[in-house]
C-alpha positions as CSV (number, residue, x, y, z in Angstrom):
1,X,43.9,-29.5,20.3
2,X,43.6,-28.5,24.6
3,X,46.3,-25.8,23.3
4,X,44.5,-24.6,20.6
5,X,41.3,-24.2,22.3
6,X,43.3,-22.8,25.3
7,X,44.2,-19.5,23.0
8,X,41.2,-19.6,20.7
9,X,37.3,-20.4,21.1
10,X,37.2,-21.5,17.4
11,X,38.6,-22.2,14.2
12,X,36.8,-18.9,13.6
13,X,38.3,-17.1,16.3
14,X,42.0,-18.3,14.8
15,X,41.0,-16.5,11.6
16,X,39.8,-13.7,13.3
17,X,43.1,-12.7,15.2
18,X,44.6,-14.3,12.2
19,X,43.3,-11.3,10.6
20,X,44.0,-8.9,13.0
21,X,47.4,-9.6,12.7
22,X,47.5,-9.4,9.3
23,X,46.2,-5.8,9.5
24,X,48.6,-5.1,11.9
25,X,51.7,-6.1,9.9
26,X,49.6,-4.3,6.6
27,X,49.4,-0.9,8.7
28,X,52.9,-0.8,9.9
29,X,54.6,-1.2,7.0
30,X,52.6,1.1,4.7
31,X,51.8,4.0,8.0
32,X,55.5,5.4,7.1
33,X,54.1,5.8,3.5
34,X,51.2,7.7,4.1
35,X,52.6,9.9,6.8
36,X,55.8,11.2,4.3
37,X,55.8,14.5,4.0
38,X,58.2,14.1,1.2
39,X,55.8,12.1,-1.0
40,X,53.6,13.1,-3.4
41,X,49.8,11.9,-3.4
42,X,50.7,9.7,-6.4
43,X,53.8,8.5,-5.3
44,X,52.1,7.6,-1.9
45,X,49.5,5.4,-3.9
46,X,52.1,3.9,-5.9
47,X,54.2,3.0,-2.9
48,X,51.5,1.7,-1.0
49,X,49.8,-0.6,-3.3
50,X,53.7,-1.5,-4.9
51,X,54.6,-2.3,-0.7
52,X,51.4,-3.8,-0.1
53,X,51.9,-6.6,-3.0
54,X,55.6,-7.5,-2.7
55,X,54.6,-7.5,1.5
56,X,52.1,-10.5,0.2
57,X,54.2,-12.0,-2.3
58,X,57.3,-12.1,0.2
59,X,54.7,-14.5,1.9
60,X,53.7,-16.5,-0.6
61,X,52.9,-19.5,0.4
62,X,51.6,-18.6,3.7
63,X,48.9,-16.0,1.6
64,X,48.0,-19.2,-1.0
65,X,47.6,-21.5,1.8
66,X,45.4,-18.5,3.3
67,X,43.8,-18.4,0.1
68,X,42.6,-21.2,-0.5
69,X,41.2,-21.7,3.5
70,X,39.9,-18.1,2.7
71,X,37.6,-18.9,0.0
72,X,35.3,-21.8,1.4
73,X,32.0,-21.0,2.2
74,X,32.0,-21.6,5.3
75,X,34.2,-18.4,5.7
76,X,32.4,-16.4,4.4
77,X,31.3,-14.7,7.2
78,X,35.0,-14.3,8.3
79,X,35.5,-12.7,5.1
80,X,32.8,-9.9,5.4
81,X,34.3,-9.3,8.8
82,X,37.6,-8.7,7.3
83,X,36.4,-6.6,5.2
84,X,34.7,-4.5,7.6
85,X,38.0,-4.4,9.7
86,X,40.1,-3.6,6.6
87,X,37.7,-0.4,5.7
88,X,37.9,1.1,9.1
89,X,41.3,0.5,9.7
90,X,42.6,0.7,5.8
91,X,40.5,3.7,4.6
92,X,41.2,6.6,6.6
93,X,45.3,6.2,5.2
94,X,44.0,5.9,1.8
95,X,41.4,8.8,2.5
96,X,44.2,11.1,3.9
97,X,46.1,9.7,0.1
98,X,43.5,11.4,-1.3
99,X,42.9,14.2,0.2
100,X,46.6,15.4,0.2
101,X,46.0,14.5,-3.9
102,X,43.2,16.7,-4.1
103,X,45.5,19.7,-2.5
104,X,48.1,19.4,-5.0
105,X,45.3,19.6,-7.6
106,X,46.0,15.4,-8.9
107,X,42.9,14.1,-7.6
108,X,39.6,15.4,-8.6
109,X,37.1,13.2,-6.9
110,X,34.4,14.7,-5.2
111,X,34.0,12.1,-2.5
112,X,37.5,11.6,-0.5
113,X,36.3,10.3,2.7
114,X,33.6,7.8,0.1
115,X,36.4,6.7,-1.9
116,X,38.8,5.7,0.8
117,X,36.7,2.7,1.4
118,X,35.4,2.0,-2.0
119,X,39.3,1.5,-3.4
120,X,39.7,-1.0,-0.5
121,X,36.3,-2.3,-1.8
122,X,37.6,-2.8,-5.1
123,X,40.8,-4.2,-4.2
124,X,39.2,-7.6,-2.6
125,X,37.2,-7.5,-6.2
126,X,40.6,-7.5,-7.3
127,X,42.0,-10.1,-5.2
128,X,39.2,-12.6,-5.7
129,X,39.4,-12.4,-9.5
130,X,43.4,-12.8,-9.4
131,X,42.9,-15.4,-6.4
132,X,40.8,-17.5,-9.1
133,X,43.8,-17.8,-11.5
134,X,46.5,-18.6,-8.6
135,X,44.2,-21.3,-6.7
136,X,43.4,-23.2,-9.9
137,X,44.2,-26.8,-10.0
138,X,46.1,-26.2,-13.5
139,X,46.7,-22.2,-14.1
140,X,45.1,-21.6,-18.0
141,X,48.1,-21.2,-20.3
142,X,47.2,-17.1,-20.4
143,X,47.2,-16.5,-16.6
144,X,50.1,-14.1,-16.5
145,X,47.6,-12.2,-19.2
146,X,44.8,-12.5,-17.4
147,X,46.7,-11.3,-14.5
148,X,48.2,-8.6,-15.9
149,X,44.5,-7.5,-17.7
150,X,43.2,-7.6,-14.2
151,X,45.8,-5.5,-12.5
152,X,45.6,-2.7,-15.7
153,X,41.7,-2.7,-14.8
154,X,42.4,-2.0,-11.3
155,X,45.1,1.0,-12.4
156,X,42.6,2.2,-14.9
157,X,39.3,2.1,-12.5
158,X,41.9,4.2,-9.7
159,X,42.5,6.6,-11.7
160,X,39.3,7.0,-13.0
161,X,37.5,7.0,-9.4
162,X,40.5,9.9,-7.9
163,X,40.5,11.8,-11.5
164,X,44.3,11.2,-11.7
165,X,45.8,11.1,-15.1
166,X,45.7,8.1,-17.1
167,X,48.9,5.9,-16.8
168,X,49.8,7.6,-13.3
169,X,49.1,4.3,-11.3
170,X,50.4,1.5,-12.4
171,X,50.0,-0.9,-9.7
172,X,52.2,-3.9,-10.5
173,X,55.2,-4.8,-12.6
174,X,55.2,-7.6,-14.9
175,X,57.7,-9.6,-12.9
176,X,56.2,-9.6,-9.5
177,X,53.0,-11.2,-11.3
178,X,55.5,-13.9,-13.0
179,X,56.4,-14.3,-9.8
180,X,53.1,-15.4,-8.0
181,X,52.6,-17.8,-11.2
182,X,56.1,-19.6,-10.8
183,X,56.0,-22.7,-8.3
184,X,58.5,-21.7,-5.1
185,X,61.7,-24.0,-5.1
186,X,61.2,-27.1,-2.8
């Protein structure tokens, strides 16, 4: 406990740099993405999001543990904090996404620099609702459908916000969502 309290003020303050770490790791393996010259905007999107989720799933139980630590009240203010951090930091790559997708005439969205943050908005809408059906004390015997409806919303509600074509982003195969339903070996 005198070690703890020796590196952090708080069980807070572990979340926090918790956190910051997080976004860290998150940033520096989905900056070589974004900064590709050889990728299209779509392929960026695909990449990033298709990084971003085997990145958590690689960590699986570390993330569910996180999870389920994550979604008590009384982090909710840790949460919101996140989020904050998650825009400023997470946005401007997905805003520079967009922008290079608007250029090659595959985005039509009015708003770039708007919708940066609102898709990183609407992913933790994303991850609370699939975070319900992986921290259930019994998952409901149609979770991998329920999983895979959410993700297709997700796709669906990308597309729509950029103006990409319909069917361009699919964010998540099949398997890696069998995969965050099957118990790890132990």
């Amino acid at each position: 406990k005198g070690a703890f309290y020796h590196y952090f003020d708080s069980k807070q303050a572990l979340l926090d740099g918790l956190v910051d770490r997080m976004l860290d790791q998150a940033e520096l393996v989905t900056r070589p993405i974004v900064d590709d010259p050889n990728l299209s905007a779509i392929e960026k999107i695909q990449r990033y999001l298709d990084t971003g989720g085997r990145w958590k799933l690689a960590r699986k139980a570390f993330m569910l543990d996180l999870l389920r630590v994550w979604r008590t009240d009384s982090n909710a203010l840790v949460r919101q904090k996140q989020e904050a951090a998650a825009i400023k930091r997470i946005a401007p790559m997905l805003t520079k996404i967009i922008r290079q997708g608007m250029d090659e005439g595959v985005f039509t969205t009015t708003y770039p620099d708007q919708f940066g943050a609102m898709i990183v908005g609407l992913s933790r809408g994303v991850e609370d609702a699939i975070s319900e059906l992986l921290l259930a004390d019994s998952p409901p015997p149609d979770a991998l459908q329920r999983l895979n409806d959410v993700m297709g919303a997700y796709s669906e509600s990308l597309e729509r916000i950029l103006g990409a074509p319909s069917g361009t982003l699919p964010l998540v195969d099949i398997e890696m969502l069998k995969d965050w339903l099957t118990e790890p070996p132990g």
